[in-house]
C-alpha positions as CSV (number, residue, x, y, z in Angstrom):
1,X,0.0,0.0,0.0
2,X,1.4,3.6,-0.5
3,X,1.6,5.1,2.7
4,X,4.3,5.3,5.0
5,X,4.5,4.2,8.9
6,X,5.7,6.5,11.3
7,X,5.3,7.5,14.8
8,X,2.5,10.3,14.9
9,X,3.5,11.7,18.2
10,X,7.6,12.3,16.4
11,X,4.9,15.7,14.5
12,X,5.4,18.8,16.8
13,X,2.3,20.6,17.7
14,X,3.5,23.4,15.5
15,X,3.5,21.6,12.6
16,X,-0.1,20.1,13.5
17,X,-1.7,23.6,13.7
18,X,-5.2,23.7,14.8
19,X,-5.3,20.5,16.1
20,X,-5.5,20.4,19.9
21,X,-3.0,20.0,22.5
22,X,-5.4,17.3,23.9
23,X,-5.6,15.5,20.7
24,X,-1.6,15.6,20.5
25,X,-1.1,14.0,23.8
26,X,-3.3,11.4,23.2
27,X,-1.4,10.6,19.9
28,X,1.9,10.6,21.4
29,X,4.0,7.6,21.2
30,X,0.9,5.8,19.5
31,X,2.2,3.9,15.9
32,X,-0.2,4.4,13.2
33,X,-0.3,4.4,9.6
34,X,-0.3,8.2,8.2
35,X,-1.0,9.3,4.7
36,X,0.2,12.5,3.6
37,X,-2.3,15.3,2.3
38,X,-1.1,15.1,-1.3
39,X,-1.4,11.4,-1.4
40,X,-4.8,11.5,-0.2
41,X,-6.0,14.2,-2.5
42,X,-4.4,12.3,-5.1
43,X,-6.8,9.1,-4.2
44,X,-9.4,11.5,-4.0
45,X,-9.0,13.2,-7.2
46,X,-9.0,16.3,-5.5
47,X,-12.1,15.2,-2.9
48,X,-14.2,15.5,-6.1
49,X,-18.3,15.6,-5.6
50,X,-18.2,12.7,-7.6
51,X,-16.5,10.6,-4.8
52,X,-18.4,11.6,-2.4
53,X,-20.1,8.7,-1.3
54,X,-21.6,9.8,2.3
55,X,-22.3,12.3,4.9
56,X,-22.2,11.9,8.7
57,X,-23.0,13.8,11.5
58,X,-19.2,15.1,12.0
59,X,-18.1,15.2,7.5
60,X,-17.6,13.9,4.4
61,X,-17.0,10.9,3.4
62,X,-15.1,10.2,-0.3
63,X,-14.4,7.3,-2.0
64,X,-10.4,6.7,-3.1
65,X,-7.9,4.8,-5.0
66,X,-4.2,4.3,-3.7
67,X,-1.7,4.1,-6.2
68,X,-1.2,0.4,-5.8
69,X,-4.8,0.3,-6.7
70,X,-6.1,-0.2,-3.0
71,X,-9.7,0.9,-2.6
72,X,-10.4,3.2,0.5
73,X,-13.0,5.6,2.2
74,X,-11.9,8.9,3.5
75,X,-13.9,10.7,6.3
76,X,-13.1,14.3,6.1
77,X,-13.4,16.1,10.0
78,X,-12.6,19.2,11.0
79,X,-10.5,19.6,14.2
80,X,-12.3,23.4,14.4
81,X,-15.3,21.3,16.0
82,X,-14.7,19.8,19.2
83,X,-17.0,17.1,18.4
84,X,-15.0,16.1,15.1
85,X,-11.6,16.2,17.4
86,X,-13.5,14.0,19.4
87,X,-14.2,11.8,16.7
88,X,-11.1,12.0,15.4
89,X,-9.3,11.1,18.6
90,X,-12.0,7.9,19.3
91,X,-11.4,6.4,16.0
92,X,-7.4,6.3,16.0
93,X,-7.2,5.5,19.7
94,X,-10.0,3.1,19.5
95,X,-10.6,1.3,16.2
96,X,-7.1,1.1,15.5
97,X,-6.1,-1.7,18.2
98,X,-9.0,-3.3,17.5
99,X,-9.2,-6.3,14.8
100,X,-12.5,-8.2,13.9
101,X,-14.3,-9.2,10.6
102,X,-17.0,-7.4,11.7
103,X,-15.4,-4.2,12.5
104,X,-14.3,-1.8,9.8
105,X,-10.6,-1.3,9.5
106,X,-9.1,1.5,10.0
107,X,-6.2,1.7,7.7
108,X,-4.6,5.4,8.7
109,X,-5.1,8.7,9.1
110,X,-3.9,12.3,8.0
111,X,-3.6,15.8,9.9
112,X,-3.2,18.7,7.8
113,X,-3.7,22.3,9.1
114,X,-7.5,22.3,10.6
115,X,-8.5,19.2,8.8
116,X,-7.9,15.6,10.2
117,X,-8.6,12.7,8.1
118,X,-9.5,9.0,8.7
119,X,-8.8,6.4,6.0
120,X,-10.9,3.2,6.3
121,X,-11.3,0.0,4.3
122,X,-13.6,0.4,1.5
123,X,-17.6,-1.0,1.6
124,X,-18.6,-1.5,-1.7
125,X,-22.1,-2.0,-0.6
126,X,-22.5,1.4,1.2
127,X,-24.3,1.1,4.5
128,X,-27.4,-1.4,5.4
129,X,-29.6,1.4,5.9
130,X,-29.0,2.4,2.7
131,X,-29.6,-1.1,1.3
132,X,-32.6,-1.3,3.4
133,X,-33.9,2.6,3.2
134,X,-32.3,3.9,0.5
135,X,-33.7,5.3,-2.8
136,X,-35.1,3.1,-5.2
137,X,-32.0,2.8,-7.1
138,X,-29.8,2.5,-4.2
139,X,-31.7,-0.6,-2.2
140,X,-30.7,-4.3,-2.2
141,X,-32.5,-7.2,-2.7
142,X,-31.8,-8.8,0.7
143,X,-32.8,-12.3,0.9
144,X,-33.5,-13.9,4.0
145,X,-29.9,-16.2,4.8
146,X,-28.5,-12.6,3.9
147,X,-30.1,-11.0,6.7
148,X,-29.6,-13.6,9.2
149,X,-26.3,-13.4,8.5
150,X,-26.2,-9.5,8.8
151,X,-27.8,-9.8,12.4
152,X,-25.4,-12.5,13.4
153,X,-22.3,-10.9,11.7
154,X,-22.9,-7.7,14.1
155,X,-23.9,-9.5,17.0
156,X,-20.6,-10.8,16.9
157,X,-18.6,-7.8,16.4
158,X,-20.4,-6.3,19.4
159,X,-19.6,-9.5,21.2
160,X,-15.9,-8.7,20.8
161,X,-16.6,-5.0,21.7
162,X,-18.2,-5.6,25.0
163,X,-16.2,-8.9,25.7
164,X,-13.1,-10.1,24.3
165,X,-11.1,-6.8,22.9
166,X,-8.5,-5.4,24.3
167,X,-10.7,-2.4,25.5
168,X,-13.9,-2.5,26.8
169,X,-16.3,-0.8,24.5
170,X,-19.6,0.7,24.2
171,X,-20.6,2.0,21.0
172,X,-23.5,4.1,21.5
173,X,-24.7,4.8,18.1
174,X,-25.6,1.2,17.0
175,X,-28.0,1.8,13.6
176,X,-28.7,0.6,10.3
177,X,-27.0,3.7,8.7
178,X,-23.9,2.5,11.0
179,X,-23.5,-0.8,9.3
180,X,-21.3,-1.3,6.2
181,X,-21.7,-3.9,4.0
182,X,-18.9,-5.1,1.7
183,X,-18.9,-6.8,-1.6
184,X,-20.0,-9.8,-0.3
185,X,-22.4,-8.2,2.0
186,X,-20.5,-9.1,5.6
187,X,-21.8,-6.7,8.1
188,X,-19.2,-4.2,9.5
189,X,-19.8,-1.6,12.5
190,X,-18.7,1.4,11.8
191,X,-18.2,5.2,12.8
192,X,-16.9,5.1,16.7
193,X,-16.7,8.7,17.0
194,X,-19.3,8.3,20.2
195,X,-17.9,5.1,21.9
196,X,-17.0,5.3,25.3
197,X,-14.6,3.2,27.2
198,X,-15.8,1.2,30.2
199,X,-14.7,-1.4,33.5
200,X,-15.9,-3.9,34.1
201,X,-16.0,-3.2,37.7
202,X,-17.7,-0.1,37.0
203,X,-21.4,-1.2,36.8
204,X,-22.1,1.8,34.1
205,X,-20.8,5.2,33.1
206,X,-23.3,8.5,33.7
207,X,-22.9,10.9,30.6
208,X,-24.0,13.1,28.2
209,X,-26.7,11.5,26.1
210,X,-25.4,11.3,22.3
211,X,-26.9,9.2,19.8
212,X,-29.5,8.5,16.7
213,X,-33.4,9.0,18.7
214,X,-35.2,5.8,18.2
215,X,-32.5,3.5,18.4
216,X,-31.2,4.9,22.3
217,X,-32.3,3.0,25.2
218,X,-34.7,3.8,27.5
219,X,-32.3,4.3,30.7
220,X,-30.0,6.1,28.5
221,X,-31.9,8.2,26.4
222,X,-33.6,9.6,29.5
223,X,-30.9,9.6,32.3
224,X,-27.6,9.4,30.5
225,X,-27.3,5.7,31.7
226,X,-24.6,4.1,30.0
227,X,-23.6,0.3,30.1
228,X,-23.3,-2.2,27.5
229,X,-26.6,-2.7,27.3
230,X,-27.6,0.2,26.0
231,X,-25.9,-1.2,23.0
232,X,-28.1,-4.6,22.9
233,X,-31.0,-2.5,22.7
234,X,-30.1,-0.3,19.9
235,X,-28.8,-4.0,18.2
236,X,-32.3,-5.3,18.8
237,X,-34.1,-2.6,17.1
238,X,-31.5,-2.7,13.6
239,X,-33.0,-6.2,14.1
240,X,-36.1,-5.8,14.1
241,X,-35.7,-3.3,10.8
242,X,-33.8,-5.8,9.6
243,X,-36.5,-8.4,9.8
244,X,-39.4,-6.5,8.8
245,X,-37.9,-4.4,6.3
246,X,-39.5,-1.2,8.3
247,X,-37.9,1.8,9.3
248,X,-38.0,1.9,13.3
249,X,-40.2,5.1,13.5
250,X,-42.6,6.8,10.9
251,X,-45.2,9.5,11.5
252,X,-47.7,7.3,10.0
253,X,-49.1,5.0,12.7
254,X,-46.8,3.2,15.6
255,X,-43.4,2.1,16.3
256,X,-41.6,-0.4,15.3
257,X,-41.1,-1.9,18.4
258,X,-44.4,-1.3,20.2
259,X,-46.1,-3.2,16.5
260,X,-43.6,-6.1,17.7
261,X,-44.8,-6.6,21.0
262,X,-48.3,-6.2,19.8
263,X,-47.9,-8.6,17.1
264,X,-46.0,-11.0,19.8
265,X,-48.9,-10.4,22.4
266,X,-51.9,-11.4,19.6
267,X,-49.9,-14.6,19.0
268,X,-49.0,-12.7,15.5
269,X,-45.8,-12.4,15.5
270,X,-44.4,-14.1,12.2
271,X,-46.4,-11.3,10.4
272,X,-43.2,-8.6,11.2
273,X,-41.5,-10.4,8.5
274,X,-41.1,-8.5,5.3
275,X,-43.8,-9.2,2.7
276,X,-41.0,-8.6,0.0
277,X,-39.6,-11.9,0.9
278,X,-42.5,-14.1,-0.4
279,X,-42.9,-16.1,2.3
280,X,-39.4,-17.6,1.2
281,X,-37.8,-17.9,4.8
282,X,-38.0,-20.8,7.7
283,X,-40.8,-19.6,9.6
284,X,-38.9,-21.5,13.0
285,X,-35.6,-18.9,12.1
286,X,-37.7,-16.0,11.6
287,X,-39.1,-16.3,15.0
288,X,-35.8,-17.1,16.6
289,X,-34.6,-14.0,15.4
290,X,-37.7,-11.8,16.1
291,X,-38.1,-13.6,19.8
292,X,-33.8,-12.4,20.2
293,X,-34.3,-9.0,19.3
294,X,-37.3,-8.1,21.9
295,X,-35.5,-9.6,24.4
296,X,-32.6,-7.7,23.4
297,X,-35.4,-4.6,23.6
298,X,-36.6,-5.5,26.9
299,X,-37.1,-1.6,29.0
300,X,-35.0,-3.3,31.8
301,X,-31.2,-3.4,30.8
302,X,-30.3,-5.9,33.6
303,X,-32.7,-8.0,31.2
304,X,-31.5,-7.8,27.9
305,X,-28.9,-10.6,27.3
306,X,-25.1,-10.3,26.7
307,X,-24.2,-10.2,23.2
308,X,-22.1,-13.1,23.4
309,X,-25.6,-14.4,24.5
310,X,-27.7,-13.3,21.5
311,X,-24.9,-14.9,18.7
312,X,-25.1,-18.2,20.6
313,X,-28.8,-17.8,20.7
314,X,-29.0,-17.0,16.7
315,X,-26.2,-20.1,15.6
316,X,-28.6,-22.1,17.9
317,X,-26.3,-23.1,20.6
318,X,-28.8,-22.1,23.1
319,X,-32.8,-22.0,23.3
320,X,-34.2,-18.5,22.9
321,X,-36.8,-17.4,25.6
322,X,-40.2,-16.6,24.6
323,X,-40.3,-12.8,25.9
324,X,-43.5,-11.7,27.4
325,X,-44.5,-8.0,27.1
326,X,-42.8,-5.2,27.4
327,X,-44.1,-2.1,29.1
328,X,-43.2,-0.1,26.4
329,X,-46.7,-0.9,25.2
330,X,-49.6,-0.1,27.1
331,X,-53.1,-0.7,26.7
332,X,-54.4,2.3,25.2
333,X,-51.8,2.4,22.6
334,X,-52.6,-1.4,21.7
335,X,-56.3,-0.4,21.4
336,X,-55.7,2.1,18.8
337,X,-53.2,0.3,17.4
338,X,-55.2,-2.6,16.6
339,X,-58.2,0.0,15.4
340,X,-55.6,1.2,12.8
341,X,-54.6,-2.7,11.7
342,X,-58.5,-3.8,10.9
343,X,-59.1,-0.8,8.9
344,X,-55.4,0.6,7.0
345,X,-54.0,-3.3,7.1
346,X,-55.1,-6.5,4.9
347,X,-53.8,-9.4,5.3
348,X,-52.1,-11.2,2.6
349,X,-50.7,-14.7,3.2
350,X,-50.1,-13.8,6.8
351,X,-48.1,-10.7,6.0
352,X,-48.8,-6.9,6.9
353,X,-48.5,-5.1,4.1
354,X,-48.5,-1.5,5.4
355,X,-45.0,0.3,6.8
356,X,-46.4,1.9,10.3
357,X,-44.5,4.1,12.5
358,X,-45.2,6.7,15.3
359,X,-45.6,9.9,16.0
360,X,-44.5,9.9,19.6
361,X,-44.6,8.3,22.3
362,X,-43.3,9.0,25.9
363,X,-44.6,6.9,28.7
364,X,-43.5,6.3,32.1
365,X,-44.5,2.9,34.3
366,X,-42.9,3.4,37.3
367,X,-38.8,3.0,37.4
368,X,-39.4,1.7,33.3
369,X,-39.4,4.5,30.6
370,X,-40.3,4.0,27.3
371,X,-38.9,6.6,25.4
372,X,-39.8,6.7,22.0
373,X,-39.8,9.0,19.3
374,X,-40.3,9.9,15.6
375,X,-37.3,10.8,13.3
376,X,-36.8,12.5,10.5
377,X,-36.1,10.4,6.9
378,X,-32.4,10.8,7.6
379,X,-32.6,9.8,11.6
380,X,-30.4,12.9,12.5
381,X,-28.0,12.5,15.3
382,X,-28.4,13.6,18.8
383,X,-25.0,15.5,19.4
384,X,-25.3,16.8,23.0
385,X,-22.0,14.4,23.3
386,X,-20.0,14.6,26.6
C-alpha cells in the first residue's frame, strides 16, 4: 500500500496547527499508519463531488484509489469542531487496536492544518440502511440467509466489543445507517466517533446523552445511563428493521417496536417479516430472530442478554426465551393500534402489508421509561455528546 508508517506523536504541535493539545497528547508515542495530504487528494481526485459517497454527523465521506490500486473511504473532519476532534481522537485511539471481521478497518489517518482525516477499508455496498432505506436505485434485494447473517455478523462484532477486545467498549450509536456492508455483504460496524470506554468493575458510566433517537435505550436516552446494554437495545431494534424491512419510526401509525410486541402479544408475530420476501424464509428462524431482538429490547437493561448471548442464541447453541410484554406498550396504545390494523392493514398470506411508524410516544411505568420517538427520513444525530 502507499503510505508510509511513522510514529504520529515524532509531529510537533506546530507543525499540526489547529489541532488540539489534547488530541496531541493522546497521539503521542501511539504507531499508526499516516497518509500525507497530497497522497490522499491524489486518491481522491482532489475530494471531487463525484466521490463523495456519504455524509455523517461530524463530515464527508469520499471514495479513493491508492496508487497500488487499493480501494479506500476517507472521512473528512474538522478539528475546528470539538465534536469532530473528538471523533477523530476515538477512531485512531479506538478502532485502530481493535481487529475483527465485523469491524471496519481503519487503515490510517492524515492531519493537515484544521483538517484531520480518517482512511478506512472500503464498503462497496455502502451502508445497510441504505440497502434497506435507501432510494429506489440504491436498495438491495436482501434475501432472507443474507439478513440472518447481517444480524449475526454484528452480534458478533459487538460480542468482541463488549467482551473479548482489548478495551472495553460501548458503542452508543448502533444503527442501520452505521453498518457497512462489503462486496460480499458481511456486516461491519462502523463510525466510533461516540464510543465510550468502560470497566468492568464499574457497573455503568453517567454521561451526556449522544446518539441516533429511536434507536437509544430507554435508561439512556432519559438519564444518561450508559452500560453495555444500552448497545443490545439499539442492536435489537436494527433487528427488528432488519427483519421487517420497516424503518424503526414513521409518522404514519406506531413504532416499530411497540407493533412487535403487539404482534408477539396477539400470537402474531411471524407477520413482522417483510412481505418482500414471499414467504421464502424458515418460519422456525424467523421467529428465533424476532423472539432475540425483543429480548434484546426488553425496558430493563439488567434483562437484555449479553451479546455473546444473542450470537449463541441465533447459531442455535442455546434456546431462545419466549419474551413476554414489554411495558413499552400499554393498553391504550394497543387499542388504537389494533383499530388502525382492521381498517389501514389487509392481510395477505399472513403478511402486513403496510409500513407503520409513530408519532411519539413517551410513557412512564414506574422505574421503566419507554422513550420513544419519531425521526426525520435521515434519523439525524443527537450530538449533546459529553
Amino acid at each position: 500500500m502507499s503510505y508510509c508508517f511513522l510514529n504520529v506523536g515524532s509531529k510537533s504541535d506546530t507543525d499540526r496547527k489547529g489541532f488540539s493539545i489534547g488530541a496531541s497528547n493522546i497521539l503521542q508515542g501511539r504507531s499508526t499508519y499516516y497518509f500525507s495530504m497530497e497522497q490522499i487528494e491524489a486518491a481522491t481526485e482532489g475530494f471531487d463531488p463525484a466521490n463523495k459517497i456519504g455524509e455523517g454527523g461530524f463530515g464527508s465521506v469520499y471514495k479513493g484509489l491508492l496508487e497500488d490500486g487499493t480501494r479506500v473511504a476517507v472521512k473528512q473532519l474538522s478539528s475546528q469542531s470539538s465534536q469532530g476532534n473528538r471523533e477523530f481522537l476515538n477512531e485512531v485511539g479506538m478502532i485502530s487496536a481493535l481487529e475483527h471481521p465485523n469491524l471496519v478497518k481503519l487503515f490510517g489517518c492524515c492531519i493537515d492544518g484544521n483538517q484531520l482525516l480518517l482512511v478506512y477499508e472500503y464498503m462497496e455496498n455502502n451502508s445497510l440502511g441504505r440497502a434497506l432505506f435507501g432510494h429506489e436505485g440504491n436498495r438491495l434485494k436482501l434475501d432472507w440467509s443474507t439478513r440472518y447473517a447481517i444480524c449475526l455478523g454484528v452480534a458478533k462484532g459487538l460480542a468482541y466489543l463488549h467482551e473479548e477486545s482489548v478495551f472495553r467498549i460501548v458503542h452508543r450509536d448502533i444503527k442501520a445507517t452505521n453498518i457497512l456492508l462489503d462486496k460480499n455483504l458481511n456486516p461491519k460496524i462502523s463510525d466510533f466517533g461516540l464510543a465510550k470506554l468502560y470497566e468492568k468493575e464499574h457497573t455503568h458510566i453517567s454521561t451526556r446523552v449522544a446518539g441516533t433517537v429511536g434507536y437509544m435505550a430507554p435508561e439512556y436516552a432519559t438519564r444518561g445511563y450508559l452500560t453495555d446494554k444500552a448497545d443490545v437495545y439499539s442492536y435489537g431494534v436494527v433487528v427488528l428493521e432488519v427483519v421487517s424491512g420497516k424503518k424503526n419510526a414513521d409518522e404514519t401509525f406506531l413504532h416499530l417496536l411497540d407493533l412487535a410486541f403487539l404482534l408477539l402479544e396477539e400470537g402474531r408475530l411471524i407477520e413482522l417479516v417483510d412481505p418482500s420476501l414471499n414467504l421464502d424464509y424458515p418460519q422456525e428462524e424467523a421467529l428465533r430472530l424476532l423472539n432475540v431482538a425483543l429480548l434484546c429490547c426488553n425496558s430493563s437493561p439488567t434483562l437484555r442478554p449479553a451479546m455473546s448471548t444473542v450470537a449463541r442464541m441465533l447459531t442455535g447453541e442455546i434456546d431462545v426465551p419466549i419474551p413476554t410484554k414489554d411495558a413499552s406498550v400499554n393498553d391504550d396504545w394497543i387499542t388504537g393500534a389494533l383499530k388502525k390494523l382492521s381498517s389501514d392493514s389487509q392481510p395477505k398470506n399472513g403478511q402486513l402489508h403496510n409500513s407503520p411508524g409513530v408519532s411519539e410516544i413517551s410513557q412512564r411505568d414506574d422505574e421503566n421509561v419507554a422513550f420513544h420517538t419519531s425521526t426525520s427520513e435521515s434519523l439525524s444525530d443527537v450530538s449533546r455528546a459529553s
